[in-house]
OpenMM code with the backbone's topology and positions (N, CA, C; nanometers):
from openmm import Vec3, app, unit

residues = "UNK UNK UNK UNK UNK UNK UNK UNK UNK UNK UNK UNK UNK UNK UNK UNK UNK UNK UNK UNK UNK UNK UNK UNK UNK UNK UNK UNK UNK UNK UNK UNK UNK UNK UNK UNK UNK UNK UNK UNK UNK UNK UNK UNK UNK UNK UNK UNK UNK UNK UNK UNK UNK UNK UNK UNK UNK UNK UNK UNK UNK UNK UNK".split()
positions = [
    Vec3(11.2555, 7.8903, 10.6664),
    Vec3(11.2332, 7.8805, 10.5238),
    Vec3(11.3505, 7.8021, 10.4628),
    Vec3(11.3127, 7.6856, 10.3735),
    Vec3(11.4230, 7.6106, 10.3625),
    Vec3(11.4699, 7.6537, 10.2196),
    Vec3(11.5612, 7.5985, 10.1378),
    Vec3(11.6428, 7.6600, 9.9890),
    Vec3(11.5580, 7.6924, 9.8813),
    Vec3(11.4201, 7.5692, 9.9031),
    Vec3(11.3562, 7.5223, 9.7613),
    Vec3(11.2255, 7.6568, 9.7980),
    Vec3(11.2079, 7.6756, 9.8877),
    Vec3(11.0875, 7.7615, 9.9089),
    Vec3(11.1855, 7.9337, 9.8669),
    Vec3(11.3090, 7.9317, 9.9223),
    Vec3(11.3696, 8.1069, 9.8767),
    Vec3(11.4107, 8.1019, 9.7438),
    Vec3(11.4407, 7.9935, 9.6738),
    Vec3(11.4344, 7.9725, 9.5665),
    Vec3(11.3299, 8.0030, 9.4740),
    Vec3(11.2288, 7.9166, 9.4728),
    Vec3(11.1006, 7.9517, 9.5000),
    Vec3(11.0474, 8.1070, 9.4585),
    Vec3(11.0637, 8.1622, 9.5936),
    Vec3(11.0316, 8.2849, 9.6045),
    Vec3(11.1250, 8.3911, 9.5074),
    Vec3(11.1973, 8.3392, 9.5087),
    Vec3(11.3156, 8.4433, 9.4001),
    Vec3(11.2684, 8.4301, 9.2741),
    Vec3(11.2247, 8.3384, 9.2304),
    Vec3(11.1812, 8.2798, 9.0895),
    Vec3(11.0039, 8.3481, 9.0727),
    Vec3(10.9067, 8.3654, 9.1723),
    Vec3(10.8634, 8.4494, 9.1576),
    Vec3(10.8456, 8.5719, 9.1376),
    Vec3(10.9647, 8.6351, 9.2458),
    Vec3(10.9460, 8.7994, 9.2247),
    Vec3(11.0524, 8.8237, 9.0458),
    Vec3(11.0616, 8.6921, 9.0602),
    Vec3(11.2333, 8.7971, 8.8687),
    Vec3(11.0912, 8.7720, 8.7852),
    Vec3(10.9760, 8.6755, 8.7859),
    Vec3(10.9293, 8.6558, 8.6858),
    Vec3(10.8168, 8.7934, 8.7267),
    Vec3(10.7295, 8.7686, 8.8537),
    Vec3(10.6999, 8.9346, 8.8596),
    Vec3(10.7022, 9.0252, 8.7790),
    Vec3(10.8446, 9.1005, 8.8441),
    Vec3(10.8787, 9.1816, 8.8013),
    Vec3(10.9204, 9.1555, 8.6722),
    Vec3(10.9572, 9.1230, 8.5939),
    Vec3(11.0396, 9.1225, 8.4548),
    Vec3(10.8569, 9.1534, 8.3643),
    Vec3(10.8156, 9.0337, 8.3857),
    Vec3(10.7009, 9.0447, 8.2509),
    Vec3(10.5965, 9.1582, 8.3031),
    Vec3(10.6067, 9.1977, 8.3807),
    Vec3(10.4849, 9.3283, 8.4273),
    Vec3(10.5559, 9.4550, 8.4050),
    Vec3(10.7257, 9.4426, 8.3894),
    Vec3(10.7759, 9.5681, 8.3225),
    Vec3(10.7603, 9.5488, 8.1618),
    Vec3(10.7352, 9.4012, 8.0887),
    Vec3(10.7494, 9.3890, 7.9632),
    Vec3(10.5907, 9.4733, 7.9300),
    Vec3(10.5055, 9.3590, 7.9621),
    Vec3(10.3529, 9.4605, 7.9579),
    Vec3(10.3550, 9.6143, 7.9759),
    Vec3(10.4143, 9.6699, 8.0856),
    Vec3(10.3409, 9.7691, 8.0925),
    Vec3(10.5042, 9.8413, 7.9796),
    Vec3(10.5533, 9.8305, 7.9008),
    Vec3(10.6432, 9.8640, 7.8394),
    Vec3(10.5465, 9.8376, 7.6825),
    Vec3(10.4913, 9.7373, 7.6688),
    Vec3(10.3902, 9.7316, 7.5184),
    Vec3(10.2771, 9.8206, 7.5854),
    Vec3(10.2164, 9.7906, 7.6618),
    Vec3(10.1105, 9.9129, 7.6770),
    Vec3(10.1709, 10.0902, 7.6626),
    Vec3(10.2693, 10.1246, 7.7161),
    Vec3(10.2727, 10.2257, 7.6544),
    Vec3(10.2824, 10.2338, 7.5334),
    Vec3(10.3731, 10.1499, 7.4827),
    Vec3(10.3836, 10.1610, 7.3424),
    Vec3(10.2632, 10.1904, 7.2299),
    Vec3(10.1709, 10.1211, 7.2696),
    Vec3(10.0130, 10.0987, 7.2137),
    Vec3(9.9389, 10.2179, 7.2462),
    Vec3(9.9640, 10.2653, 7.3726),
    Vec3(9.8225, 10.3443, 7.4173),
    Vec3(9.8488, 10.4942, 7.4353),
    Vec3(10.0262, 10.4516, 7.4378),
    Vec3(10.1071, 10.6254, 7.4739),
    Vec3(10.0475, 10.6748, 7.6066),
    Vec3(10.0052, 10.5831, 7.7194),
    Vec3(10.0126, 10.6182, 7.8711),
    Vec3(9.9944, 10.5325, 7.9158),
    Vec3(10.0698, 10.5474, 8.0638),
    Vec3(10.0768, 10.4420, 8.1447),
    Vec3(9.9736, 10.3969, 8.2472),
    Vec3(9.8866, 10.2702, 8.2561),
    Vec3(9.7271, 10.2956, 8.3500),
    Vec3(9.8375, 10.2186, 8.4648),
    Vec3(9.8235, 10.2579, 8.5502),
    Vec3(9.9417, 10.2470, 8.6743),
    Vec3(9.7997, 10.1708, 8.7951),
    Vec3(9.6743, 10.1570, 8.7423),
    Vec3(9.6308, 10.0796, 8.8693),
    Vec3(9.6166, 9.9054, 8.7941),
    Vec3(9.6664, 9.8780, 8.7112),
    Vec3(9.6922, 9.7165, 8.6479),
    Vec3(9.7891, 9.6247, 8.6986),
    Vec3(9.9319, 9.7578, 8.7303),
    Vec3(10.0192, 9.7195, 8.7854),
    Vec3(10.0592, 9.5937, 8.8994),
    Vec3(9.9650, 9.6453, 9.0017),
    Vec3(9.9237, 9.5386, 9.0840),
    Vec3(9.8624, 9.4040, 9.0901),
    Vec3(9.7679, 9.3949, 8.9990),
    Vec3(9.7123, 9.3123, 8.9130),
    Vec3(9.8049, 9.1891, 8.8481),
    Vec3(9.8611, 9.3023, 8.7617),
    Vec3(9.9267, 9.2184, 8.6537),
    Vec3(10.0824, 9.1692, 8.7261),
    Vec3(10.1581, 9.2180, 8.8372),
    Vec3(10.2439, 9.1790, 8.9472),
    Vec3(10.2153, 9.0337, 9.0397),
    Vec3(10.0824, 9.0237, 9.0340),
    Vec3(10.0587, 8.8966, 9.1287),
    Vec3(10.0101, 8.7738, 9.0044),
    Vec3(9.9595, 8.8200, 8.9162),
    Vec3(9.9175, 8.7122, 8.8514),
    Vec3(10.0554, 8.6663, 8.7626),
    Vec3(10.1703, 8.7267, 8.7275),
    Vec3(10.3030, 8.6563, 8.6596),
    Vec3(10.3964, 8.6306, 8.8396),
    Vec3(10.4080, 8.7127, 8.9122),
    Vec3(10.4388, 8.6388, 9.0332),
    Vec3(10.3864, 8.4885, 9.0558),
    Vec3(10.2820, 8.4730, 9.0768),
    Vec3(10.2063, 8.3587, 9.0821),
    Vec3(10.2296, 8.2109, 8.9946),
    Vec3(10.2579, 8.2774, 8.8769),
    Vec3(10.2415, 8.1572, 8.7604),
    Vec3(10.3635, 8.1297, 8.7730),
    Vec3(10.4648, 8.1953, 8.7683),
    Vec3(10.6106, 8.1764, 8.7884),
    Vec3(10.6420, 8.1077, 8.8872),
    Vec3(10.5701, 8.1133, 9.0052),
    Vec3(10.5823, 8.0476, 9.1298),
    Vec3(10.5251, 7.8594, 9.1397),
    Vec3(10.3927, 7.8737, 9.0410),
    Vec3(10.3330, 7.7553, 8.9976),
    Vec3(10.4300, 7.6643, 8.9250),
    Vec3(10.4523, 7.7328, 8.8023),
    Vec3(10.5591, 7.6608, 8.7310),
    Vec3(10.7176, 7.6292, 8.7889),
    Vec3(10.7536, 7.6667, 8.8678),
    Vec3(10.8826, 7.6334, 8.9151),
    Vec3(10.8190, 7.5803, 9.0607),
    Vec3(10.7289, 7.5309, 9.0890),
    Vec3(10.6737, 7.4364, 9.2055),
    Vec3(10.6460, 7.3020, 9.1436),
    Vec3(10.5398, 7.3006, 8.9867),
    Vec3(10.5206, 7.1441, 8.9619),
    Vec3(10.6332, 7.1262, 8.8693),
    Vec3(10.7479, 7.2305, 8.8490),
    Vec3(10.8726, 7.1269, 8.7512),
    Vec3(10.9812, 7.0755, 8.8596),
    Vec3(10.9806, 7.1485, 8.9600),
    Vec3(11.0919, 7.1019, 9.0913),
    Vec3(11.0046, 6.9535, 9.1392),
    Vec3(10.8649, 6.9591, 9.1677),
    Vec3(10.7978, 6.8647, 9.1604),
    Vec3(10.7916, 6.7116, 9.0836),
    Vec3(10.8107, 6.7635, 8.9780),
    Vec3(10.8495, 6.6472, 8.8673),
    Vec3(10.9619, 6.5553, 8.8652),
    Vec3(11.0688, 6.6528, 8.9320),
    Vec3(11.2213, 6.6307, 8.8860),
    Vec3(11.2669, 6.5623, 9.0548),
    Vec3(11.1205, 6.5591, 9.1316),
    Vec3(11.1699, 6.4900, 9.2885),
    Vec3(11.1371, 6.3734, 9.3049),
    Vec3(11.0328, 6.3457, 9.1639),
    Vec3(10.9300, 6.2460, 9.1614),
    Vec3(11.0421, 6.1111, 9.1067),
] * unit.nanometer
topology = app.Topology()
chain = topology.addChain("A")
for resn in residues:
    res = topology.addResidue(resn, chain)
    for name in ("N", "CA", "C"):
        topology.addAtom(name, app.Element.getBySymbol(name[0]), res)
């Protein structure tokens, strides 16, 4: 695994984790309980985008 891919990968799991603790931090707020099967859900899809976006801007900046 070379720098740009653990890089990469690091930049997925902070974005992950950070905005799926922000969500499920307004959902309690809103609903006053926590639905704990979204979690997973909502973990891969800001993993993901985070991973997208720091793939086509490293992309851009090689171009």
């Amino acid at each position: 695994m070379n720098t740009a891919d653990k890089q990469m990968l690091k930049v997925a799991l902070r974005n992950g984790v950070l905005f799926t603790v922000i969500l499920l931090v307004i959902s309690y707020f809103k609903n006053g309980l926590i639905n704990y099967k979204w979690i997973p859900l909502w973990f891969l899809f800001f993993a993901g985008t985070g991973a997208l976006r720091y793939y086509y801007q490293n992309k851009k900046t090689n171009e």
